[in-house]
N, C-alpha and C positions, 0 to 999 in steps of 0.2 A: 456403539455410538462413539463418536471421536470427542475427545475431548482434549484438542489442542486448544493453547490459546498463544497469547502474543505478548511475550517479553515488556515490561514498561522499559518506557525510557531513563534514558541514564541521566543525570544532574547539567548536564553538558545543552547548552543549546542548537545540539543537532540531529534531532528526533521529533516528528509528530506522530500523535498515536488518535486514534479513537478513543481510544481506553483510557488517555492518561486523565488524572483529577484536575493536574494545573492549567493554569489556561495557556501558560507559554506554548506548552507540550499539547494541548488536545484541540483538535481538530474533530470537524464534524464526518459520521459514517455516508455512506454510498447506499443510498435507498434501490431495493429490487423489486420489481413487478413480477417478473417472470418465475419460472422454475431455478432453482437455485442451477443447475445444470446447464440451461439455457445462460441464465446471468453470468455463469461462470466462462462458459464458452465466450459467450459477449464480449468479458474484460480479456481473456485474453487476446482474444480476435486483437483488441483496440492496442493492447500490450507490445502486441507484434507489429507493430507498425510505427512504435518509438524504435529512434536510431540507438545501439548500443546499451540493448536489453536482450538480457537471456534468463528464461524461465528454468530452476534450480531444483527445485523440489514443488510435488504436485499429490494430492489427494482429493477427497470429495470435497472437502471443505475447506480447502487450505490451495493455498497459490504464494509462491518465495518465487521472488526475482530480483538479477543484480542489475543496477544500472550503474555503468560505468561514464563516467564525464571526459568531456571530449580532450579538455587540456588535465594535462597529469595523471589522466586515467584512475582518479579516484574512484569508488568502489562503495556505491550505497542500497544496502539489503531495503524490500519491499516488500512485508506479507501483507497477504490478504484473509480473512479470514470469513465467510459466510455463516449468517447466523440465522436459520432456517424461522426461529422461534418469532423474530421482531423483521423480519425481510428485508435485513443490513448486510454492506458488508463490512466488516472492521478492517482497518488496516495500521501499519506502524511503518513508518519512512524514514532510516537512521542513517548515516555516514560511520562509515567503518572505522573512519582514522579521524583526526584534529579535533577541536573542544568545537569550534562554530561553525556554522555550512553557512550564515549568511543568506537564511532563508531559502536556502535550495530544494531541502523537501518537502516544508510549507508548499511553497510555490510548483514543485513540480506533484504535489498531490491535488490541489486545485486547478492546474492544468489537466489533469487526467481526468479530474471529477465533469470538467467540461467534454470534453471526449467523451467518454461513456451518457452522461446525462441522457436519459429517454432512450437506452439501449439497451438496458438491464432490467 
């Protein structure tokens, strides 16, 4: 059985997590219908279709991808993590560099969440 899980967030307001307790930091999971394999196939299906995303590390239950932004080429790590028991997926959305994103992983994890929505 794998038992990865997904780093919390750092103090710094540039990370949402499923996981985390505070509200700054926690954002809601990615509910799944399907076989965790099919849902997994799903997201990244939807993954590969954002500009300047590549998939880094992959398992049964586990999916790391960097998104890189368009000016400055910053560099923000994405797991995802499937959770067979409650039919989630978790995920954590962080910036690699600076103290504030300015709401950019918020925001780009609620844009994904519409994307996938009724697909997984």
């Amino acid at each position: 059985m794998n038992q990865r899980t997904l780093p919390p967030c750092p103090s710094s307001p540039n990370c949402v997590s499923t996981q985390a307790a505070d509200e700054s930091h926690a954002i809601a999971p990615f509910p799944y219908k399907k076989s965790r394999a099919e849902a997994k196939e799903a997201l990244k299906a939807v993954c590969a279709t954002l500009p300047r995303t590549k998939l880094v590390d992959e398992d049964e239950t586990y999916l790391h991808y960097e998104f890189t932004s368009l000016l400055l080429r910053f560099v923000d790590d994405v797991e995802f993590l499937f959770d067979d028991a409650t039919k989630t997926v978790h995920f954590r959305s962080a910036s690699r560099t600076g103290y504030s994103d300015f709401g950019v992983n918020r925001q780009r994890m609620e844009q994904l969440r519409a994307l996938v929505e009724g697909k997984l």
